[in-house]
TIVO-2410 file (N, C-alpha, C; in nm, 3 decimals):
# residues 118
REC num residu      c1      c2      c3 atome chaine
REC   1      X  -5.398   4.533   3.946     N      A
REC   1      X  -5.279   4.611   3.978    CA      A
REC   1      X  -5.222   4.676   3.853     C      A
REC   2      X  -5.195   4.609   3.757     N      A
REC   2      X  -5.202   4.648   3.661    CA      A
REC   2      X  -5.253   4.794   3.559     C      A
REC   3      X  -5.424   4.754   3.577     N      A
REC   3      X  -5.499   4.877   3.568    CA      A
REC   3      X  -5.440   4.987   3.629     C      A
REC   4      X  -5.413   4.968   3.792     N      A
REC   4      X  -5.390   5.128   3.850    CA      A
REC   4      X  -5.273   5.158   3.824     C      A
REC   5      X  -5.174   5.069   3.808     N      A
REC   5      X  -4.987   5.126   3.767    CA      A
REC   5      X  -5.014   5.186   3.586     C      A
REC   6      X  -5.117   5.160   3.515     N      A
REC   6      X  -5.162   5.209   3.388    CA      A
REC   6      X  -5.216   5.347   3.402     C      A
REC   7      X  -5.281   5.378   3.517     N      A
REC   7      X  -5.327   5.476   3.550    CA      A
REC   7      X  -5.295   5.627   3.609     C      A
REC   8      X  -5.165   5.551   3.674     N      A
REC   8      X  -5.030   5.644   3.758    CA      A
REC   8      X  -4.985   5.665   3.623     C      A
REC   9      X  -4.963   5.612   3.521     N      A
REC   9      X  -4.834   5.668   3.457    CA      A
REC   9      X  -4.941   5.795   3.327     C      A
REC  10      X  -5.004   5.730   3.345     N      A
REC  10      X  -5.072   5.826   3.220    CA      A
REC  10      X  -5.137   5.960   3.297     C      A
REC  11      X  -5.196   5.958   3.393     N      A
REC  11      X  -5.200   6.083   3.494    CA      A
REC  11      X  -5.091   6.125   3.489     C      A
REC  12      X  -5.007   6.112   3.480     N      A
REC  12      X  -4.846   6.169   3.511    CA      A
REC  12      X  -4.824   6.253   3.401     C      A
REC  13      X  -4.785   6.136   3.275     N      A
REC  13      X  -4.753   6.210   3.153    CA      A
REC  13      X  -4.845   6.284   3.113     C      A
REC  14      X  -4.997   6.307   3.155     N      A
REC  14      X  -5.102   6.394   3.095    CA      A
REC  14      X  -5.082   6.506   3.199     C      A
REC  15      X  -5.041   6.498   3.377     N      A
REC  15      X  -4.995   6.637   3.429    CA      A
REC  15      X  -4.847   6.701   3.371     C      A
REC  16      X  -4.750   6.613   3.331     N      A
REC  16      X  -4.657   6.694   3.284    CA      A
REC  16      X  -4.655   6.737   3.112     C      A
REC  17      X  -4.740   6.694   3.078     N      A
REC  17      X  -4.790   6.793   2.890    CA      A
REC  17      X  -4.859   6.929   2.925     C      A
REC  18      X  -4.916   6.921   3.063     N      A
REC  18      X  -5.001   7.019   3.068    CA      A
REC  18      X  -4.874   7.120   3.108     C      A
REC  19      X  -4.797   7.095   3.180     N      A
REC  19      X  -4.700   7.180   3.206    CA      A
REC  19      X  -4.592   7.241   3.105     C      A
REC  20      X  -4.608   7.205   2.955     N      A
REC  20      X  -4.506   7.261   2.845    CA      A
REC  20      X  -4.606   7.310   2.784     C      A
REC  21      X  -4.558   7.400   2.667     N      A
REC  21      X  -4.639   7.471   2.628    CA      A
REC  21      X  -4.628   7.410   2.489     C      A
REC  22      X  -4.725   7.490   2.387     N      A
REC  22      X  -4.738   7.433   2.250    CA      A
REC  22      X  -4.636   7.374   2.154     C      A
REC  23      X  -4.505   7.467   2.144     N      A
REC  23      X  -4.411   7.435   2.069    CA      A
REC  23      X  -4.285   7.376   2.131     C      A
REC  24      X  -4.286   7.331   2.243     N      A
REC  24      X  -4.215   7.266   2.315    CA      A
REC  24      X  -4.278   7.098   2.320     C      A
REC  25      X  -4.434   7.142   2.327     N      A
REC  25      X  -4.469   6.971   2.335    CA      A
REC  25      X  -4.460   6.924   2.163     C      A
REC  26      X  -4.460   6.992   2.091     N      A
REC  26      X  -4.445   7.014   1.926    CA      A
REC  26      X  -4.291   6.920   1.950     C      A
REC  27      X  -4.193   7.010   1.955     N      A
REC  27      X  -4.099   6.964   1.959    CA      A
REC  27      X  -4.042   6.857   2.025     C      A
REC  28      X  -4.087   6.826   2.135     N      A
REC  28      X  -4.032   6.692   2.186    CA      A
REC  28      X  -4.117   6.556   2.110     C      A
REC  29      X  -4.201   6.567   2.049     N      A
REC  29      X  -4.286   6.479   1.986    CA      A
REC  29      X  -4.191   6.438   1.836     C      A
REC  30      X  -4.160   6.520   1.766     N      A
REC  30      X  -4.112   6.545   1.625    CA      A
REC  30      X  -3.951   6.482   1.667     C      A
REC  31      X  -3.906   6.541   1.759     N      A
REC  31      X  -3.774   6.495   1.811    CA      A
REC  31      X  -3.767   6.337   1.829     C      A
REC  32      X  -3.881   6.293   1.950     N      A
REC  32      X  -3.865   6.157   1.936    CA      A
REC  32      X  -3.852   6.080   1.894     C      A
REC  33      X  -3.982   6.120   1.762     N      A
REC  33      X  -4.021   6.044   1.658    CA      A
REC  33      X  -3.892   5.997   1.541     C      A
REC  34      X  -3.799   6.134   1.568     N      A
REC  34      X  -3.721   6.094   1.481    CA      A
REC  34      X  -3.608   6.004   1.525     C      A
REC  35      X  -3.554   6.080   1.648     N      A
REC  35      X  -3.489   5.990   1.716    CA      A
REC  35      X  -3.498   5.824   1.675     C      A
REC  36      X  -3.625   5.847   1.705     N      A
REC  36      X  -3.672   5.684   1.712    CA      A
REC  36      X  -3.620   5.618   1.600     C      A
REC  37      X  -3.651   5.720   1.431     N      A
REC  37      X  -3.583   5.621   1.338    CA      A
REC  37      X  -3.450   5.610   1.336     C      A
REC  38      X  -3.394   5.722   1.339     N      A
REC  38      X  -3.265   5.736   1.343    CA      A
REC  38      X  -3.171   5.629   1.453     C      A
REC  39      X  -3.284   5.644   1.575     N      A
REC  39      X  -3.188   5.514   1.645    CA      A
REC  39      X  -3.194   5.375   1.595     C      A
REC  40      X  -3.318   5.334   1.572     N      A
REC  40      X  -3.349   5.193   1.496    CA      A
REC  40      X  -3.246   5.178   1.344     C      A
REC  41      X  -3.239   5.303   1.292     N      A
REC  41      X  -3.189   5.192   1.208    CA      A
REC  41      X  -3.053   5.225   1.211     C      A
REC  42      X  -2.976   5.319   1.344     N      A
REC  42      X  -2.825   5.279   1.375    CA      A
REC  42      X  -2.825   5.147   1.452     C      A
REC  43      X  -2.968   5.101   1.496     N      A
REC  43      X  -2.951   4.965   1.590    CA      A
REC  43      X  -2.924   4.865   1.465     C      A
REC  44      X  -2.979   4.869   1.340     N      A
REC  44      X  -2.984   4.778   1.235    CA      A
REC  44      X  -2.876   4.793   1.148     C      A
REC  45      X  -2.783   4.907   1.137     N      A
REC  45      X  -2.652   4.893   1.113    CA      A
REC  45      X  -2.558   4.819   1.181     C      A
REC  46      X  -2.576   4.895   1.299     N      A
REC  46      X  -2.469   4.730   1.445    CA      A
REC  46      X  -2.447   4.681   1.451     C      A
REC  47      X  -2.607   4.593   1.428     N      A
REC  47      X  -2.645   4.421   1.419    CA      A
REC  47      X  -2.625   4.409   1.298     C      A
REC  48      X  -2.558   4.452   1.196     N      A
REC  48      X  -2.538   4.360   1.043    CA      A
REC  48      X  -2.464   4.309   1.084     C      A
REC  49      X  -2.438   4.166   1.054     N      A
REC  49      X  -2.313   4.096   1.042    CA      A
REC  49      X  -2.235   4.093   0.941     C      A
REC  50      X  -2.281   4.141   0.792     N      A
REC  50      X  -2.186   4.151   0.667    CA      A
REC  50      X  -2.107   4.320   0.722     C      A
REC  51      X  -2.155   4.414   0.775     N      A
REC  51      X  -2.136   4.520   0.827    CA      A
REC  51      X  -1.982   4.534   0.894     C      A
REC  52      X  -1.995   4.489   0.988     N      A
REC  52      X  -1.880   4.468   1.126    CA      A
REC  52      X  -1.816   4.320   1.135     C      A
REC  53      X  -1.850   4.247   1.093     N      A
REC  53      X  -1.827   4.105   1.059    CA      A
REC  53      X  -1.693   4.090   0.985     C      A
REC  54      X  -1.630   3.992   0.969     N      A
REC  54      X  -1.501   3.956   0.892    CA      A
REC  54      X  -1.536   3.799   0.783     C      A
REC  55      X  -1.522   3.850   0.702     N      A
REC  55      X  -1.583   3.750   0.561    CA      A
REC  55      X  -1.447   3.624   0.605     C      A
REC  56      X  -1.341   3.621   0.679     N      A
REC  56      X  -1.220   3.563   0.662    CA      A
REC  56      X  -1.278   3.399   0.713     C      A
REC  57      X  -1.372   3.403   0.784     N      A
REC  57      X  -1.357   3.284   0.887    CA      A
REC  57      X  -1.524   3.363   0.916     C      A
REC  58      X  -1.577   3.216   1.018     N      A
REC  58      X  -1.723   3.235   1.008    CA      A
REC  58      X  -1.751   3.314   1.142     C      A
REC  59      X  -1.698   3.341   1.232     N      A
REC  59      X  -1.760   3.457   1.386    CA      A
REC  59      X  -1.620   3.512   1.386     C      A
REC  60      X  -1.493   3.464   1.339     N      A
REC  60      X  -1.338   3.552   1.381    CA      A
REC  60      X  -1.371   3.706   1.323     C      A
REC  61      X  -1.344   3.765   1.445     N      A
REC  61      X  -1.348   3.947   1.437    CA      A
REC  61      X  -1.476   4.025   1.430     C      A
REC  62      X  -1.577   3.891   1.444     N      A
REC  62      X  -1.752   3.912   1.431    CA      A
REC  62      X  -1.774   4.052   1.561     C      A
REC  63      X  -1.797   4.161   1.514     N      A
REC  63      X  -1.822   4.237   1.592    CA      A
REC  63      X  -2.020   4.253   1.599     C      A
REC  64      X  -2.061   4.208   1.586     N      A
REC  64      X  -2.172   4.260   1.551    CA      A
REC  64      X  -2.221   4.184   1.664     C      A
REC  65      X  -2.363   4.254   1.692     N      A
REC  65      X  -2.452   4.245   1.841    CA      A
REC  65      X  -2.536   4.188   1.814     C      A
REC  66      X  -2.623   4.153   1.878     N      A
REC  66      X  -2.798   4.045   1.879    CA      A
REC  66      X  -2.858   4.228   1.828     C      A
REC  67      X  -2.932   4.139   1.706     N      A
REC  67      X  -3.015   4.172   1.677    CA      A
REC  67      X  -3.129   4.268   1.742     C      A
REC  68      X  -3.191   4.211   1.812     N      A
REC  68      X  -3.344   4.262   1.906    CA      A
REC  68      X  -3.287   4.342   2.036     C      A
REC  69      X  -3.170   4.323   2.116     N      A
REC  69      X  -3.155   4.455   2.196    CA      A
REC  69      X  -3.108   4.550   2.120     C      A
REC  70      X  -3.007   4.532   2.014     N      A
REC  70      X  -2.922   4.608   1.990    CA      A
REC  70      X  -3.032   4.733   1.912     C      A
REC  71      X  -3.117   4.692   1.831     N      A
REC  71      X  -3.204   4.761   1.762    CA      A
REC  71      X  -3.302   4.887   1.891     C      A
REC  72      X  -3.347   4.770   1.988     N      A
REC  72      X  -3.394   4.805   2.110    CA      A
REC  72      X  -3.334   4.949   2.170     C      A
REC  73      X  -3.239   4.928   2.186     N      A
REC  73      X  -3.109   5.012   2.279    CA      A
REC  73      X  -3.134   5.131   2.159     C      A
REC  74      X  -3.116   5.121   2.071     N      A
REC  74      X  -3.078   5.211   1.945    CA      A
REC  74      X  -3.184   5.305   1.918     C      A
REC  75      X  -3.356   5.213   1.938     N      A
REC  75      X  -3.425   5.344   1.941    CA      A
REC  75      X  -3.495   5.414   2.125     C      A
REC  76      X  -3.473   5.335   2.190     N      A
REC  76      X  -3.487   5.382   2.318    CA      A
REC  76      X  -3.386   5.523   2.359     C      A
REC  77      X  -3.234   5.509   2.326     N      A
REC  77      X  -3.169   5.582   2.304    CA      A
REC  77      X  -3.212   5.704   2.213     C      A
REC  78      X  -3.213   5.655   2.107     N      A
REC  78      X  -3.297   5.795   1.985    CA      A
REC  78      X  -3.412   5.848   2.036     C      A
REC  79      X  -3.534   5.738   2.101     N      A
REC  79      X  -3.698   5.867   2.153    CA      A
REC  79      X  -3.572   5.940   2.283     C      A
REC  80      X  -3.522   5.886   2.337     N      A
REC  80      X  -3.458   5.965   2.465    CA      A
REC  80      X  -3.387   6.145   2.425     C      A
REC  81      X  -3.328   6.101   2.344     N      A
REC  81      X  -3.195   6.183   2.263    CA      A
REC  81      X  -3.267   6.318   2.214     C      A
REC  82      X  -3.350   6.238   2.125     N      A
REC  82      X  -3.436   6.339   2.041    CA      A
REC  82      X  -3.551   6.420   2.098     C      A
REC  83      X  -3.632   6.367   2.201     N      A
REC  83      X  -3.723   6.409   2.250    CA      A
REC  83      X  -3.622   6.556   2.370     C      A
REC  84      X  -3.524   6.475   2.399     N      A
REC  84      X  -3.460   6.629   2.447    CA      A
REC  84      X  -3.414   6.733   2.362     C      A
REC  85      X  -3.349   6.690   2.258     N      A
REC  85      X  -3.339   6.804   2.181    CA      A
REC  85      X  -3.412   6.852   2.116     C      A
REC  86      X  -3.578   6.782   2.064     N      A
REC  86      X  -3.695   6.886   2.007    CA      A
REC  86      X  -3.756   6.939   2.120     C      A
REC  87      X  -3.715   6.963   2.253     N      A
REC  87      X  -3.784   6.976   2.347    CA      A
REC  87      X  -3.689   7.135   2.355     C      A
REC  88      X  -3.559   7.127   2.310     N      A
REC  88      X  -3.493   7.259   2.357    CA      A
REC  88      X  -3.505   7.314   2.215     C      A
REC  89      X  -3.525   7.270   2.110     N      A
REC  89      X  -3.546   7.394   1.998    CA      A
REC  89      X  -3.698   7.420   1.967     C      A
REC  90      X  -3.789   7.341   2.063     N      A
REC  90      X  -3.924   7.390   2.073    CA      A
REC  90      X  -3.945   7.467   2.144     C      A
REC  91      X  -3.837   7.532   2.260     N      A
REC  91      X  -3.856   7.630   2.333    CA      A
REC  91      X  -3.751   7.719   2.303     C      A
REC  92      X  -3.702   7.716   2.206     N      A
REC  92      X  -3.657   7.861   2.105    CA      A
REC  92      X  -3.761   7.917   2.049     C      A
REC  93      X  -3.851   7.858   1.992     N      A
REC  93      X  -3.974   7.868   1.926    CA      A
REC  93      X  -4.075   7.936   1.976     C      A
REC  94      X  -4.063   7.904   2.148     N      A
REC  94      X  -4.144   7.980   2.199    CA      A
REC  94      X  -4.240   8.093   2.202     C      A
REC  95      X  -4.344   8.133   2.283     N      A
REC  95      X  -4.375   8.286   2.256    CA      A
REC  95      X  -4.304   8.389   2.328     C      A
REC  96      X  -4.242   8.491   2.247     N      A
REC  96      X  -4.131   8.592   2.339    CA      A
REC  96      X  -4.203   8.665   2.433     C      A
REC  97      X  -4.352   8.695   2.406     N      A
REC  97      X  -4.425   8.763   2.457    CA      A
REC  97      X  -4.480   8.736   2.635     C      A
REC  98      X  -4.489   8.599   2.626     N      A
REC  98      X  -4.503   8.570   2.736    CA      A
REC  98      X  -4.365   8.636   2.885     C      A
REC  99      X  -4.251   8.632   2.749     N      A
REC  99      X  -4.115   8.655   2.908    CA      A
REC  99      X  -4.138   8.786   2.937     C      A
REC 100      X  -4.163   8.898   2.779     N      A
REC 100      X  -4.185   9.022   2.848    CA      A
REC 100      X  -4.263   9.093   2.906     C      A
REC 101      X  -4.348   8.978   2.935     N      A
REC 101      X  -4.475   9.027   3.031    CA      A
REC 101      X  -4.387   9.010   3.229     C      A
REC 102      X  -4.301   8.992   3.216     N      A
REC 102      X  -4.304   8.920   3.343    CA      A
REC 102      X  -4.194   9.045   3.351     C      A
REC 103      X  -4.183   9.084   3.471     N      A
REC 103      X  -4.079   9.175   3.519    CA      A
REC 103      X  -3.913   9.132   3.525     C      A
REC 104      X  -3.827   9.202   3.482     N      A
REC 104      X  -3.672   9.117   3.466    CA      A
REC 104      X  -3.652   9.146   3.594     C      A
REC 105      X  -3.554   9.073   3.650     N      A
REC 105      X  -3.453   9.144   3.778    CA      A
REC 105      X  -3.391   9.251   3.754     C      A
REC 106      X  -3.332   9.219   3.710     N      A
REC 106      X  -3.187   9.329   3.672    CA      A
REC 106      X  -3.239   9.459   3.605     C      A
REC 107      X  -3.390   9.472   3.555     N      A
REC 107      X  -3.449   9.580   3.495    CA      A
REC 107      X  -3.511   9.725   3.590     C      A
REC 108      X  -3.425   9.804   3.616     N      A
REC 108      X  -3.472   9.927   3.721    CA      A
REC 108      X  -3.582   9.993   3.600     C      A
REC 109      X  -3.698  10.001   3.703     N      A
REC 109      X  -3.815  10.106   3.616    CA      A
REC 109      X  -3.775  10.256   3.613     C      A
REC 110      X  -3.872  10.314   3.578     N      A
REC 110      X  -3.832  10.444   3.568    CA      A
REC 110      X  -3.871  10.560   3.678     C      A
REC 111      X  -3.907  10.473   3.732     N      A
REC 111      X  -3.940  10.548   3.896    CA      A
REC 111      X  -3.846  10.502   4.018     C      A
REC 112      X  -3.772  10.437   3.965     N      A
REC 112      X  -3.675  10.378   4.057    CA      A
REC 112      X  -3.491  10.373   4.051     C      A
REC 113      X  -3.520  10.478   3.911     N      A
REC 113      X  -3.411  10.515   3.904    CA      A
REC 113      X  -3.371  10.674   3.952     C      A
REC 114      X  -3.194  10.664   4.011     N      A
REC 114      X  -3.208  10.806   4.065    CA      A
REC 114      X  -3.120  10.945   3.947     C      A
REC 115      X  -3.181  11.055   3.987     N      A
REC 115      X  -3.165  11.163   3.868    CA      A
REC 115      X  -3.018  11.150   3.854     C      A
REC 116      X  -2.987  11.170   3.783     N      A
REC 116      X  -2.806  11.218   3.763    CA      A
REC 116      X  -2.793  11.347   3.807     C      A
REC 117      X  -2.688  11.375   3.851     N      A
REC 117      X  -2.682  11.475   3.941    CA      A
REC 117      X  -2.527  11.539   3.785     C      A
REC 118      X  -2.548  11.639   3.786     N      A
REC 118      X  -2.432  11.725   3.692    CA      A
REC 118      X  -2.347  11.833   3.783     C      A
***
């Protein structure tokens, strides 16, 4: 069972790569990746206890979280975060060429516009 729920998900994520294009899958990759550190080591700021902690007394005003979710949460959050936002400045990046191949709406040709009348 195993095998085939391994199998659904990677068919999946290999039909939806096929569906972005170069600098969009560029970008959500680079995004993640960073995400990822950037969340880990706001998860490892959190969890300091000299950090958020109170030197006064040994847990009084102890703000600080467990360790292993908090780190957890921090980069799950960051691949999430980041992979959307290298995903929208990888499709700034885009090719322009592709949109102006495609006909606009709002664009009347030149056979479809009528003469001005004077």
């Amino acid at each position: 069972m195993a095998n085939i729920k391994a199998a659904v998900v990677v068919s999946c994520l290999l039909g939806l790569a096929g569906c972005a294009s170069g600098p969009v899958a560029k970008g959500t990759l680079i995004g993640a990746l960073t995400g990822a550190v950037v969340g880990t080591g706001t998860g490892i700021l959190v969890s300091d206890d000299s950090l958020l902690g109170s030197s006064e007394s040994e847990r009084s005003g102890d703000l600080s979280l467990d360790k292993g979710p908090t780190i957890g949460a921090g980069a799950i959050i960051g691949v999430v975060f980041g992979a959307l936002v290298g995903a929208m400045i990888g499709h700034g990046y885009d090719d322009p060429s592709a949109d102006e191949a495609a006909p606009q709406p709002g664009a009347a040709r030149r056979d479809q516009v009528a003469p001005v009348a004077f």
